[in-house]
mmCIF file as Biopython writes it, N, C-alpha, C and O atoms, coordinates in Angstrom:
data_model
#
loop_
_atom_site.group_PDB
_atom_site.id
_atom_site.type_symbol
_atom_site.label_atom_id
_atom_site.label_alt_id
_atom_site.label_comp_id
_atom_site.label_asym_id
_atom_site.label_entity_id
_atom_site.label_seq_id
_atom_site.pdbx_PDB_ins_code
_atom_site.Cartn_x
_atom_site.Cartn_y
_atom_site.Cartn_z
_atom_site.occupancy
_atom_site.B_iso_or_equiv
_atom_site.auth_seq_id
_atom_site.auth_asym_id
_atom_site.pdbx_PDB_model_num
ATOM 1   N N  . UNK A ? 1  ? 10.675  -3.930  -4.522  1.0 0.0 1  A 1 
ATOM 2   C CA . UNK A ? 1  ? 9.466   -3.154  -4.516  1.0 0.0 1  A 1 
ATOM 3   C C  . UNK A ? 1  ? 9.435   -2.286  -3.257  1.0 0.0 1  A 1 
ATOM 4   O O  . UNK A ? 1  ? 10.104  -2.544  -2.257  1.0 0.0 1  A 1 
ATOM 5   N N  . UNK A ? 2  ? 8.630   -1.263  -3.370  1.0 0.0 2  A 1 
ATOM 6   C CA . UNK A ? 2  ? 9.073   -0.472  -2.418  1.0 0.0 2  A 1 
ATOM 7   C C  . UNK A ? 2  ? 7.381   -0.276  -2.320  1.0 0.0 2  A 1 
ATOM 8   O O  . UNK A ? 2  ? 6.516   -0.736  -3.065  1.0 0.0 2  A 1 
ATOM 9   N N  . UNK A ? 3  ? 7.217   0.785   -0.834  1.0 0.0 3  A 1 
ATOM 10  C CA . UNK A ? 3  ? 6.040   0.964   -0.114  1.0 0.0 3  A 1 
ATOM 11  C C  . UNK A ? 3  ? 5.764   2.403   -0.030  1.0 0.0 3  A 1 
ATOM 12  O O  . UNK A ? 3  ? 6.807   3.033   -0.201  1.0 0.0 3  A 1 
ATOM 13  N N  . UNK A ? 4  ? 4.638   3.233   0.192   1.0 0.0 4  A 1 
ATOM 14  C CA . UNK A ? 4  ? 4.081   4.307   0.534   1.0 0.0 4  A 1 
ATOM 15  C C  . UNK A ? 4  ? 3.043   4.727   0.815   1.0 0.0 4  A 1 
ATOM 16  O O  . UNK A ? 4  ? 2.247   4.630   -0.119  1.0 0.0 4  A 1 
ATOM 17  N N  . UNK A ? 5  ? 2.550   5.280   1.919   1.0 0.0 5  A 1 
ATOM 18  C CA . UNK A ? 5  ? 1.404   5.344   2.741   1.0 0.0 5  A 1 
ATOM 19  C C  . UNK A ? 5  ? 1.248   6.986   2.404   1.0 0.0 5  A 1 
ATOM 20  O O  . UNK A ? 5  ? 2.211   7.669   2.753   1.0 0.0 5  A 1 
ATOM 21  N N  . UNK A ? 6  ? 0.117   7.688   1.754   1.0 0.0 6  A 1 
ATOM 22  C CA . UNK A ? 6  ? -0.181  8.882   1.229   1.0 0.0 6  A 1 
ATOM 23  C C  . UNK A ? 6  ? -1.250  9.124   2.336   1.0 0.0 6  A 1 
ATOM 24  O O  . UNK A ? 6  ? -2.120  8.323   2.679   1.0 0.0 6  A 1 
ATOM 25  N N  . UNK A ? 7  ? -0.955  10.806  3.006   1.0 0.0 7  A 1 
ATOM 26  C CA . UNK A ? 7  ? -2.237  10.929  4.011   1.0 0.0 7  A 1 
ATOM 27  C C  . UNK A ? 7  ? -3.607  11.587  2.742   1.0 0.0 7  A 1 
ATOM 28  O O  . UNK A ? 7  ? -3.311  11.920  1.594   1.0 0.0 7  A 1 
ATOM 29  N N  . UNK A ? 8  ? -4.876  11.638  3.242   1.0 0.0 8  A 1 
ATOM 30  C CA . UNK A ? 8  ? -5.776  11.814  2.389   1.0 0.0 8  A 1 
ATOM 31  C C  . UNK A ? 8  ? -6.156  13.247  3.132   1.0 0.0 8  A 1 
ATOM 32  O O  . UNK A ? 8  ? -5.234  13.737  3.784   1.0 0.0 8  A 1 
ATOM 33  N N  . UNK A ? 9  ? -7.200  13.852  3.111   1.0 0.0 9  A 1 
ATOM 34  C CA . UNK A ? 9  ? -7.469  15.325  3.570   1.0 0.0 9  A 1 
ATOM 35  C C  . UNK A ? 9  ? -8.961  14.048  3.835   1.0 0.0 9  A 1 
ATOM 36  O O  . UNK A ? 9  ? -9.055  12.831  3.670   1.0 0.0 9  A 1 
ATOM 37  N N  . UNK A ? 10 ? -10.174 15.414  4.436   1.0 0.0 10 A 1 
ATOM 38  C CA . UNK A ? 10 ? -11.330 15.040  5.153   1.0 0.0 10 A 1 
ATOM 39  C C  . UNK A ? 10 ? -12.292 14.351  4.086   1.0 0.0 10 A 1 
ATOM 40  O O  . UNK A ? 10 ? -13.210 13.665  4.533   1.0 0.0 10 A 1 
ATOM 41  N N  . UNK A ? 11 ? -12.137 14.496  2.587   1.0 0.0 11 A 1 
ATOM 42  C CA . UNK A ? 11 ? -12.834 14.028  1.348   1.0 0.0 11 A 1 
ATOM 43  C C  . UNK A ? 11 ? -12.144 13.008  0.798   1.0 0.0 11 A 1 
ATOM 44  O O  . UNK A ? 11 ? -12.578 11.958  0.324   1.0 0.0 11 A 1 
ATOM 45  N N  . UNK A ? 12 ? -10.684 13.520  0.928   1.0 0.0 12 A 1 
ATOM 46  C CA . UNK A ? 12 ? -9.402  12.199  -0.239  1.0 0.0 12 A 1 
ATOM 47  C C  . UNK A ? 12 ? -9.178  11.260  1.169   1.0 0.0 12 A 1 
ATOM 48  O O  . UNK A ? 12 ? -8.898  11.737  2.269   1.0 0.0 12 A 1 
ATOM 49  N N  . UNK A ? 13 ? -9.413  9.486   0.803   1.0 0.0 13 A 1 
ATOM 50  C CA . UNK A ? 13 ? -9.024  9.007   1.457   1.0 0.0 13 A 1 
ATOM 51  C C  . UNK A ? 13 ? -6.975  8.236   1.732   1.0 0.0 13 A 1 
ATOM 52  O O  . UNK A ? 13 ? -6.067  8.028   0.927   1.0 0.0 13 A 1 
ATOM 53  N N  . UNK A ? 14 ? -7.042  8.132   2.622   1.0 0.0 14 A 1 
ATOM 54  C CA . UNK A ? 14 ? -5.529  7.759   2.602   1.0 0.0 14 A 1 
ATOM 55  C C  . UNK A ? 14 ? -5.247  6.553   1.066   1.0 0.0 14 A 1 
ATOM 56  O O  . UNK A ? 14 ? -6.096  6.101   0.298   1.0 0.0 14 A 1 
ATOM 57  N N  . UNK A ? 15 ? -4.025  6.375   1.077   1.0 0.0 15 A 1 
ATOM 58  C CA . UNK A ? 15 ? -3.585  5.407   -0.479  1.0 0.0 15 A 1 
ATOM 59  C C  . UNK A ? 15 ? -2.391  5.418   -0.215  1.0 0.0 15 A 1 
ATOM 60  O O  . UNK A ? 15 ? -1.693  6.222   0.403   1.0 0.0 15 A 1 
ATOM 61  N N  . UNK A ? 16 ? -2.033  3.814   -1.073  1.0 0.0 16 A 1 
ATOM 62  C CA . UNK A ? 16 ? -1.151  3.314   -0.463  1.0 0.0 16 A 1 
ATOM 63  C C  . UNK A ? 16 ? -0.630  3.100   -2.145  1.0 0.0 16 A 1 
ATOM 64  O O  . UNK A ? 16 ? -1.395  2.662   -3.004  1.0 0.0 16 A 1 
ATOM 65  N N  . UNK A ? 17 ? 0.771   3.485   -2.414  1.0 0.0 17 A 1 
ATOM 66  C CA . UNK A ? 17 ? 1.176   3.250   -3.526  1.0 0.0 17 A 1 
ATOM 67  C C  . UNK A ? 17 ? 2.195   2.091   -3.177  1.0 0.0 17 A 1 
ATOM 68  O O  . UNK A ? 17 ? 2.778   1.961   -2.100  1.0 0.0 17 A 1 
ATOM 69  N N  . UNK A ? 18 ? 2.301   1.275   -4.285  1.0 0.0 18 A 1 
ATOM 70  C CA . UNK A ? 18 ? 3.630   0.029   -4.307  1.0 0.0 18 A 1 
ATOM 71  C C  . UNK A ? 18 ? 4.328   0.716   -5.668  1.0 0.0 18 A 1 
ATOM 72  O O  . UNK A ? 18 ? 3.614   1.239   -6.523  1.0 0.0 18 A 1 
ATOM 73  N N  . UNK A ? 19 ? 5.469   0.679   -5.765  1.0 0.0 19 A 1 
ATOM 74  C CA . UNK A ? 19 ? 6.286   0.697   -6.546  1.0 0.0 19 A 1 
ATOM 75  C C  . UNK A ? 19 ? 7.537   -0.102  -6.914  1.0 0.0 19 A 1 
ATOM 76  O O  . UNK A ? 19 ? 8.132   -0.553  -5.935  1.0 0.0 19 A 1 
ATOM 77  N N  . UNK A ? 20 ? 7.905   -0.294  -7.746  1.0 0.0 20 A 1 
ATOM 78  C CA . UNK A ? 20 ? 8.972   -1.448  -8.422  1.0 0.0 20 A 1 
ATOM 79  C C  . UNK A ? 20 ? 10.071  -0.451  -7.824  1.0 0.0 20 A 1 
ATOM 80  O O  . UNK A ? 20 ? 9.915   0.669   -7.336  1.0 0.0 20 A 1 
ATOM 81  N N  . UNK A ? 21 ? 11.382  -1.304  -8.037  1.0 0.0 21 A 1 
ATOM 82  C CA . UNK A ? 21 ? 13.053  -1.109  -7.878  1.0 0.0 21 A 1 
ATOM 83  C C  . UNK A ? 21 ? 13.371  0.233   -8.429  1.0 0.0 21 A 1 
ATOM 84  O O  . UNK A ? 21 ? 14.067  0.956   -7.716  1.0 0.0 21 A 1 
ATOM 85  N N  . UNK A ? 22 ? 12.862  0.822   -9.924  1.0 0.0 22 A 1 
ATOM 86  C CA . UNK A ? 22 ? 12.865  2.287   -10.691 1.0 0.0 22 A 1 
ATOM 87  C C  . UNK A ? 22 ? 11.941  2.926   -10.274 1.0 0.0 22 A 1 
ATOM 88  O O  . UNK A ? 22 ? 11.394  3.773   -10.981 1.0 0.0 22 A 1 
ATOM 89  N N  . UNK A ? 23 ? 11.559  2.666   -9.035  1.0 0.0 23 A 1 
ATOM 90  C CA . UNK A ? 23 ? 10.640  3.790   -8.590  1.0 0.0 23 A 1 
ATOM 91  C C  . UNK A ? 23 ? 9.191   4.393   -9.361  1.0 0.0 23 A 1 
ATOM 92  O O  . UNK A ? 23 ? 8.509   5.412   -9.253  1.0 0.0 23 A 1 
ATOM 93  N N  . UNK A ? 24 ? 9.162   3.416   -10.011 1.0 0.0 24 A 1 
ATOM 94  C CA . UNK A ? 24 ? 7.746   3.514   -11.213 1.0 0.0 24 A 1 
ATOM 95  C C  . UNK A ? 24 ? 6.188   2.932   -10.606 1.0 0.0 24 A 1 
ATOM 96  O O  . UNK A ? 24 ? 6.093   1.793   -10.148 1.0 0.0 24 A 1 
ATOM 97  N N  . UNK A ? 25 ? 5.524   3.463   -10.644 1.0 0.0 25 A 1 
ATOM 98  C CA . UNK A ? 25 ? 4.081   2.876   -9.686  1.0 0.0 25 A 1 
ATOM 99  C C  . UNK A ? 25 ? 3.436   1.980   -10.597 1.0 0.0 25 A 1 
ATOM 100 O O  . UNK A ? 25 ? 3.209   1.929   -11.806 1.0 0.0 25 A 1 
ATOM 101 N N  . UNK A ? 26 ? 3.209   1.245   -9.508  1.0 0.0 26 A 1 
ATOM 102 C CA . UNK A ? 26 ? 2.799   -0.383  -10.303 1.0 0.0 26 A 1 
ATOM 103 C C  . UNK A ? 26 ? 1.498   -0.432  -9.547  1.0 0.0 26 A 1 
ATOM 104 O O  . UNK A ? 26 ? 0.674   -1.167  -10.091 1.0 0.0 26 A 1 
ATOM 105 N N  . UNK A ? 27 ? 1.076   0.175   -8.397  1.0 0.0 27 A 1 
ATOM 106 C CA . UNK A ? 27 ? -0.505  0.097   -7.703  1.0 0.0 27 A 1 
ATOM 107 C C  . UNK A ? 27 ? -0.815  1.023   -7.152  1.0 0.0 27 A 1 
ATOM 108 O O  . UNK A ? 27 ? 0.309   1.492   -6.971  1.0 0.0 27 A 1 
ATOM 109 N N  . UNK A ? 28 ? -1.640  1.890   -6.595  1.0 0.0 28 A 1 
ATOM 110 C CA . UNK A ? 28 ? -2.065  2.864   -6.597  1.0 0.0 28 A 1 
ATOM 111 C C  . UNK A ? 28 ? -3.378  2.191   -5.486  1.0 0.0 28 A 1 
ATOM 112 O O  . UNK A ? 28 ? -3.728  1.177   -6.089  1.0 0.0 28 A 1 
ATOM 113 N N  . UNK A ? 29 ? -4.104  2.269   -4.385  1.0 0.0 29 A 1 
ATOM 114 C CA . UNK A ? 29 ? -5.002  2.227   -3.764  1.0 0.0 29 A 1 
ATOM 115 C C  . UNK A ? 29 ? -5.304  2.658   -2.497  1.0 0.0 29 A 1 
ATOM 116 O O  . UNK A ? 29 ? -4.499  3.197   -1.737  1.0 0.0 29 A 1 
ATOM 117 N N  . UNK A ? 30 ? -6.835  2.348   -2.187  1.0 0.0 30 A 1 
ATOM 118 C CA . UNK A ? 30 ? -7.014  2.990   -1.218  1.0 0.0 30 A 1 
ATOM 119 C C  . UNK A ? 30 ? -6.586  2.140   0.427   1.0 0.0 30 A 1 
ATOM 120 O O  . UNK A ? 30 ? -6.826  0.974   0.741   1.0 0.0 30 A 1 
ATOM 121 N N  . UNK A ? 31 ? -5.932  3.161   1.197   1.0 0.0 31 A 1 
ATOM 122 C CA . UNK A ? 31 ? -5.630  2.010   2.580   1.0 0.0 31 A 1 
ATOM 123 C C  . UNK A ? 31 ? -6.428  1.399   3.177   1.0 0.0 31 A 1 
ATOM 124 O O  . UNK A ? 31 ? -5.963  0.358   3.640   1.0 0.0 31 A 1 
ATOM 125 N N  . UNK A ? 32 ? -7.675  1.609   3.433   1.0 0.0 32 A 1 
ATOM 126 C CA . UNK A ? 32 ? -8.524  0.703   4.224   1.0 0.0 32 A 1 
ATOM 127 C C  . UNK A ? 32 ? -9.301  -0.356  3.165   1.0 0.0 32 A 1 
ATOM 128 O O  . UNK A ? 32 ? -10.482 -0.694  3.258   1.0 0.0 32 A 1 
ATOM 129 N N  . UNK A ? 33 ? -8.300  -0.812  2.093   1.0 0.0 33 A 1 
ATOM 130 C CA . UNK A ? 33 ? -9.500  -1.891  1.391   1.0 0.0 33 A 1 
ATOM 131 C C  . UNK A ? 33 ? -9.619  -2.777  2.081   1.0 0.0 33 A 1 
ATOM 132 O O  . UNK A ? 33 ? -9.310  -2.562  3.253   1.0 0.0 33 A 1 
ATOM 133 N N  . UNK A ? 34 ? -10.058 -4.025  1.763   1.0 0.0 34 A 1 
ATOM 134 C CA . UNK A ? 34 ? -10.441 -5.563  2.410   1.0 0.0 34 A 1 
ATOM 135 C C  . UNK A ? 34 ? -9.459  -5.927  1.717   1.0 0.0 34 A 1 
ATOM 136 O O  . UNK A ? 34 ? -8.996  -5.529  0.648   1.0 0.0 34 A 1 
ATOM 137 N N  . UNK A ? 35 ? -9.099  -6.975  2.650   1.0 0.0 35 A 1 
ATOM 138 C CA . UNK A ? 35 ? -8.335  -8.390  2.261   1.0 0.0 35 A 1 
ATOM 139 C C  . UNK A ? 35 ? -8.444  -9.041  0.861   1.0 0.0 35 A 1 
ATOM 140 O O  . UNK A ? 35 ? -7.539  -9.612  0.253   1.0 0.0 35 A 1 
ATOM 141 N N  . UNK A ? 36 ? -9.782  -8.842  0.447   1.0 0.0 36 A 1 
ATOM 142 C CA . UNK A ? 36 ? -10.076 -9.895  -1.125  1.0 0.0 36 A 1 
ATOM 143 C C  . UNK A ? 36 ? -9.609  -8.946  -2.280  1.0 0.0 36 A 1 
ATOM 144 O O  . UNK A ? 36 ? -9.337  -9.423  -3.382  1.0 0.0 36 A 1 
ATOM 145 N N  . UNK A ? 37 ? -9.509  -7.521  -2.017  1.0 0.0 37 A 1 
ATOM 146 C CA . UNK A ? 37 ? -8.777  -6.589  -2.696  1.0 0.0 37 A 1 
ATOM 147 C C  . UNK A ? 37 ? -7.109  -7.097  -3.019  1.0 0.0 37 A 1 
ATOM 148 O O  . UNK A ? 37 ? -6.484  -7.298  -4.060  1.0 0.0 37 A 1 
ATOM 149 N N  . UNK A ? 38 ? -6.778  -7.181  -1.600  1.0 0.0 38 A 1 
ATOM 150 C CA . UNK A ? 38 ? -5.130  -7.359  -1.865  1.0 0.0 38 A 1 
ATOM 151 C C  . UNK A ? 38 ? -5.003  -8.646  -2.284  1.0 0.0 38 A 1 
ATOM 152 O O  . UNK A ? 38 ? -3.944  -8.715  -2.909  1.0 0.0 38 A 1 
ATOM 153 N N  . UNK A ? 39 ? -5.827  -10.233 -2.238  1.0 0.0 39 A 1 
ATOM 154 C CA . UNK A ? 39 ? -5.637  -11.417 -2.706  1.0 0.0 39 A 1 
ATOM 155 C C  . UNK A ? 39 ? -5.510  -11.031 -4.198  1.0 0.0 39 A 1 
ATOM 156 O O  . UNK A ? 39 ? -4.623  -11.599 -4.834  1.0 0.0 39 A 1 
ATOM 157 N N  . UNK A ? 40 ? -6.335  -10.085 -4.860  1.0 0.0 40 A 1 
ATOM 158 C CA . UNK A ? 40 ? -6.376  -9.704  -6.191  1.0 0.0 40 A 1 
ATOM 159 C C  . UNK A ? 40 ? -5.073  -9.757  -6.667  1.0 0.0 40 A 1 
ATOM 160 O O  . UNK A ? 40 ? -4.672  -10.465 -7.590  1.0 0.0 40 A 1 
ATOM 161 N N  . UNK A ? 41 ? -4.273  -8.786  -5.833  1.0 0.0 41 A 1 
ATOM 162 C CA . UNK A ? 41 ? -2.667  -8.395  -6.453  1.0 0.0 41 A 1 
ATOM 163 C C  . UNK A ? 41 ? -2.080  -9.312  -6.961  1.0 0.0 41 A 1 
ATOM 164 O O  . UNK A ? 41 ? -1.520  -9.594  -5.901  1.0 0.0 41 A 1 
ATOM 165 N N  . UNK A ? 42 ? -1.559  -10.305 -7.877  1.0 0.0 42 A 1 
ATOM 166 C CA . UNK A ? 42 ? -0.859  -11.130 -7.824  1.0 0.0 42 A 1 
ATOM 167 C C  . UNK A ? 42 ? 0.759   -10.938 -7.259  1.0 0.0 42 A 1 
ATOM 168 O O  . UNK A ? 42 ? 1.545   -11.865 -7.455  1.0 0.0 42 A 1 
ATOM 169 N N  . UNK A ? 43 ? 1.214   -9.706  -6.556  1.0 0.0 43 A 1 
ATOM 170 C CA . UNK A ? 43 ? 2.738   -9.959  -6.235  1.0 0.0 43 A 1 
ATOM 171 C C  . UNK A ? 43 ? 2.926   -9.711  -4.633  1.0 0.0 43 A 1 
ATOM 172 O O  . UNK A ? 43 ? 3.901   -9.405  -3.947  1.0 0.0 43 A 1 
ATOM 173 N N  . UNK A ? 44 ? 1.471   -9.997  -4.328  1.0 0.0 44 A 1 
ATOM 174 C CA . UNK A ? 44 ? 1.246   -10.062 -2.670  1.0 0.0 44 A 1 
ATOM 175 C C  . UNK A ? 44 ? 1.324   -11.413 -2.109  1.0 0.0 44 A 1 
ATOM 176 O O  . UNK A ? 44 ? 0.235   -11.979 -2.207  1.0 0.0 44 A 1 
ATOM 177 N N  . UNK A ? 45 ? 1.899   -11.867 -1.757  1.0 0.0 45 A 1 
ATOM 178 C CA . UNK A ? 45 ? 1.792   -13.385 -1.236  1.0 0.0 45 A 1 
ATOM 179 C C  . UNK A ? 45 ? 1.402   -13.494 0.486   1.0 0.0 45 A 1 
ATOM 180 O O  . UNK A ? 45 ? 0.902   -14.541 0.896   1.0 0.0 45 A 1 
ATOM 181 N N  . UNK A ? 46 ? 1.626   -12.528 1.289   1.0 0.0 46 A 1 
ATOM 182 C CA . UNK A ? 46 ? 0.964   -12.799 2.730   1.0 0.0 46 A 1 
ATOM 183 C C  . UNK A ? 46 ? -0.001  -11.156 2.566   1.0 0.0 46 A 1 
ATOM 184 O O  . UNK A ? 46 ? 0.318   -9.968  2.534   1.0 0.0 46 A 1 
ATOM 185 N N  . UNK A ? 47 ? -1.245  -11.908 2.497   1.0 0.0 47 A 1 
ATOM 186 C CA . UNK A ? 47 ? -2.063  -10.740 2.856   1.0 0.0 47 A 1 
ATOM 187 C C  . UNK A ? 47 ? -2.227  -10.371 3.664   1.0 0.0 47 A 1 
ATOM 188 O O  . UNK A ? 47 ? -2.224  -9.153  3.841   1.0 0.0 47 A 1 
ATOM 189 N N  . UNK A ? 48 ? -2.534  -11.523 4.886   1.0 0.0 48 A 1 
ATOM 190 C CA . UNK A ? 48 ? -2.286  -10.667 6.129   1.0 0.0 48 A 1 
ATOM 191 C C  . UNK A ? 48 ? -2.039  -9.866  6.765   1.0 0.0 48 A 1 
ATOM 192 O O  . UNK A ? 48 ? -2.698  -9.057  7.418   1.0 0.0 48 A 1 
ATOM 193 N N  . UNK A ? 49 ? 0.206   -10.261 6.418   1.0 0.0 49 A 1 
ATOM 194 C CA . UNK A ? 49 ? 0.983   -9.559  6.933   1.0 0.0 49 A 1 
ATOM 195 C C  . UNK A ? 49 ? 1.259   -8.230  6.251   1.0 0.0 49 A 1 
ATOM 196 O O  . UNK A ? 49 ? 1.687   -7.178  6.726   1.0 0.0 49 A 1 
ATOM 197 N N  . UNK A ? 50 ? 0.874   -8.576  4.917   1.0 0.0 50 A 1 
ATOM 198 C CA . UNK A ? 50 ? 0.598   -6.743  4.769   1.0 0.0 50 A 1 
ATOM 199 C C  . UNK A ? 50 ? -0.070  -5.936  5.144   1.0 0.0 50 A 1 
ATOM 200 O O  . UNK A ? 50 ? 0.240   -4.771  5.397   1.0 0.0 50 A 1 
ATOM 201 N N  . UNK A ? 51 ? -1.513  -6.657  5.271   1.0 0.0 51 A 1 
ATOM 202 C CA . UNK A ? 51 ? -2.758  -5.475  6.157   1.0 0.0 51 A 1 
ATOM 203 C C  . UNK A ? 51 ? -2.088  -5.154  7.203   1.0 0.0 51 A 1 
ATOM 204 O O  . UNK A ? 51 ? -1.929  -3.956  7.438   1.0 0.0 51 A 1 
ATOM 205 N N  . UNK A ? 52 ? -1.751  -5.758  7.737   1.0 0.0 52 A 1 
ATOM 206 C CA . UNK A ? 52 ? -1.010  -4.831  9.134   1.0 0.0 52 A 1 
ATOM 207 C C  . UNK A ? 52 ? 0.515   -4.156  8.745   1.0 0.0 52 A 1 
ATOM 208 O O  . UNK A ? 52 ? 0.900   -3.475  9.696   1.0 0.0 52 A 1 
ATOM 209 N N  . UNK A ? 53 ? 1.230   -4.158  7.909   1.0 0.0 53 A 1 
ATOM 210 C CA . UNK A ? 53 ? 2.111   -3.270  7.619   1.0 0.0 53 A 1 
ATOM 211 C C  . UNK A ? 53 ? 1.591   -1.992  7.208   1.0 0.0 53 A 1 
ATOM 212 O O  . UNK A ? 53 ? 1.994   -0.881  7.551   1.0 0.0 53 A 1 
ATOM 213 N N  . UNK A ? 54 ? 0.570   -2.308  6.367   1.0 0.0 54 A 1 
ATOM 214 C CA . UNK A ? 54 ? -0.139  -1.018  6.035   1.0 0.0 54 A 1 
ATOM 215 C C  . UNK A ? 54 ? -0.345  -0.036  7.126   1.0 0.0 54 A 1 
ATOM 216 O O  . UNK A ? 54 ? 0.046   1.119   7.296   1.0 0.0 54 A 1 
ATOM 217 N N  . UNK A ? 55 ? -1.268  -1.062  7.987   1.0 0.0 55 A 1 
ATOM 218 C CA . UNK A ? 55 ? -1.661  -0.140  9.251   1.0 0.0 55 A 1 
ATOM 219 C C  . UNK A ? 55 ? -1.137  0.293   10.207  1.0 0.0 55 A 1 
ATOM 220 O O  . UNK A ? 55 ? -1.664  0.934   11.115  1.0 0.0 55 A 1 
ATOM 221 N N  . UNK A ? 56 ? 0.157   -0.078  10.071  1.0 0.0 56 A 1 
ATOM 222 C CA . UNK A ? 56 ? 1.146   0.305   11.152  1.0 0.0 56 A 1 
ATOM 223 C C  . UNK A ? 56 ? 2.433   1.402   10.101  1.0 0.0 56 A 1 
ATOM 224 O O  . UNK A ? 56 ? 3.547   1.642   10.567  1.0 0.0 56 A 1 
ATOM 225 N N  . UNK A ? 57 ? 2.016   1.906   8.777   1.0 0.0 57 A 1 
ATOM 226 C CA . UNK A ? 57 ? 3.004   2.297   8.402   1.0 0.0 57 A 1 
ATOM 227 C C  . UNK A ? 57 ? 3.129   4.236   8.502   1.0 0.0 57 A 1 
ATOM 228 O O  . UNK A ? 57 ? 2.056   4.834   8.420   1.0 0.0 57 A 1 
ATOM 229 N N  . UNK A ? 58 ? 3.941   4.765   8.609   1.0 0.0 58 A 1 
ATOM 230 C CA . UNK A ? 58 ? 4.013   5.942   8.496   1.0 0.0 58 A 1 
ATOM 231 C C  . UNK A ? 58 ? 3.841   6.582   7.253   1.0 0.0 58 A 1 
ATOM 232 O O  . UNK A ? 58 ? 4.175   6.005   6.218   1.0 0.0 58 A 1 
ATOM 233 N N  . UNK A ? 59 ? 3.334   7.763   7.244   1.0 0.0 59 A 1 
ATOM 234 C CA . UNK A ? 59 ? 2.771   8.511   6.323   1.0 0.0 59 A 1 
ATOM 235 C C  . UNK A ? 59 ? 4.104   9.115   5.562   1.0 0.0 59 A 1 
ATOM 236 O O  . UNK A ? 59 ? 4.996   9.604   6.255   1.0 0.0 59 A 1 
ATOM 237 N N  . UNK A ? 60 ? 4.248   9.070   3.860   1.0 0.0 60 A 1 
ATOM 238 C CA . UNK A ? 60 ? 5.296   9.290   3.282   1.0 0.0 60 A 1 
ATOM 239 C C  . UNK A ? 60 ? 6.356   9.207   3.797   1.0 0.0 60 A 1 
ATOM 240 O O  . UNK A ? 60 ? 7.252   10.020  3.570   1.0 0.0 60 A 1 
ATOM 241 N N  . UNK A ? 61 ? 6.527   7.798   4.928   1.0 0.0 61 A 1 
ATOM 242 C CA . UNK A ? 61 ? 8.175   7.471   4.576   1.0 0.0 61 A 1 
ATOM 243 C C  . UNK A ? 61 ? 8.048   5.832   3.531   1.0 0.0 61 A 1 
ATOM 244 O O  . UNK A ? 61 ? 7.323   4.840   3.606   1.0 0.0 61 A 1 
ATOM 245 N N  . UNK A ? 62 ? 8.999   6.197   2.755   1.0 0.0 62 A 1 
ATOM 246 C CA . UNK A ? 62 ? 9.420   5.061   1.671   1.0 0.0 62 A 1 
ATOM 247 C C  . UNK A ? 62 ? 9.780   3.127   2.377   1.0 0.0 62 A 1 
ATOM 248 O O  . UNK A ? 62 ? 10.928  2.719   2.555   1.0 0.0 62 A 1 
ATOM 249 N N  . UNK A ? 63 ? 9.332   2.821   2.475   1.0 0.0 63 A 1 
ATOM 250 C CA . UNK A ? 63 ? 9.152   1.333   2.667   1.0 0.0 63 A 1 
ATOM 251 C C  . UNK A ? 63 ? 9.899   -0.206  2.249   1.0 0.0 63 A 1 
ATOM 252 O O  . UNK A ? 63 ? 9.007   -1.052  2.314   1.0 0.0 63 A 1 
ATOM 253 N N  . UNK A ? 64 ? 11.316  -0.893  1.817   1.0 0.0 64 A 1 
ATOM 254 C CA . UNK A ? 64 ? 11.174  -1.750  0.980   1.0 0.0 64 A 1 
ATOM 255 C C  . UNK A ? 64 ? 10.250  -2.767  1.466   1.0 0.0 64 A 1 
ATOM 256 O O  . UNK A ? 64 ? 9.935   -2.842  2.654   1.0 0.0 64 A 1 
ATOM 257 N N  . UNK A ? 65 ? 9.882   -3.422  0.710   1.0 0.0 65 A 1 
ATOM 258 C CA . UNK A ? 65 ? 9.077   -4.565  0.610   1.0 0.0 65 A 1 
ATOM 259 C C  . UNK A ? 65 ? 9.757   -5.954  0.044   1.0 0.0 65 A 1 
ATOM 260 O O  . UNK A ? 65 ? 9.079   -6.976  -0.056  1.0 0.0 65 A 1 
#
């Protein structure tokens, strides 16, 4: 699975896409959700440590996960 951090303009907020191995989008959201958002995901297993990957990630560079 792979990662991507989309910048937003002053109205669109930033979003964070996950995508599978074929490069096909499997989630689509916004970066600053809460924690009980990402528990939702079922293919997230440290929420934590993703909130802070998120927040430490660069804007459209590609990510594996």
């Amino acid at each position: 699975m792979y990662i991507l951090k989309t910048k937003g303009t002053a109205k669109i907020p930033d979003y964070i896409q996950i995508r599978d191995d074929n490069f096909v989008l499997v989630n689509h959201f916004k970066a600053n959700v809460s924690k009980q958002t990402l528990e939702k995901l079922n293919y997230i297993k440290d929420v934590n440590g993703f909130a802070e990957m998120v927040d430490d990630l660069e804007y459209g560079v590609l990510k594996k996960i």
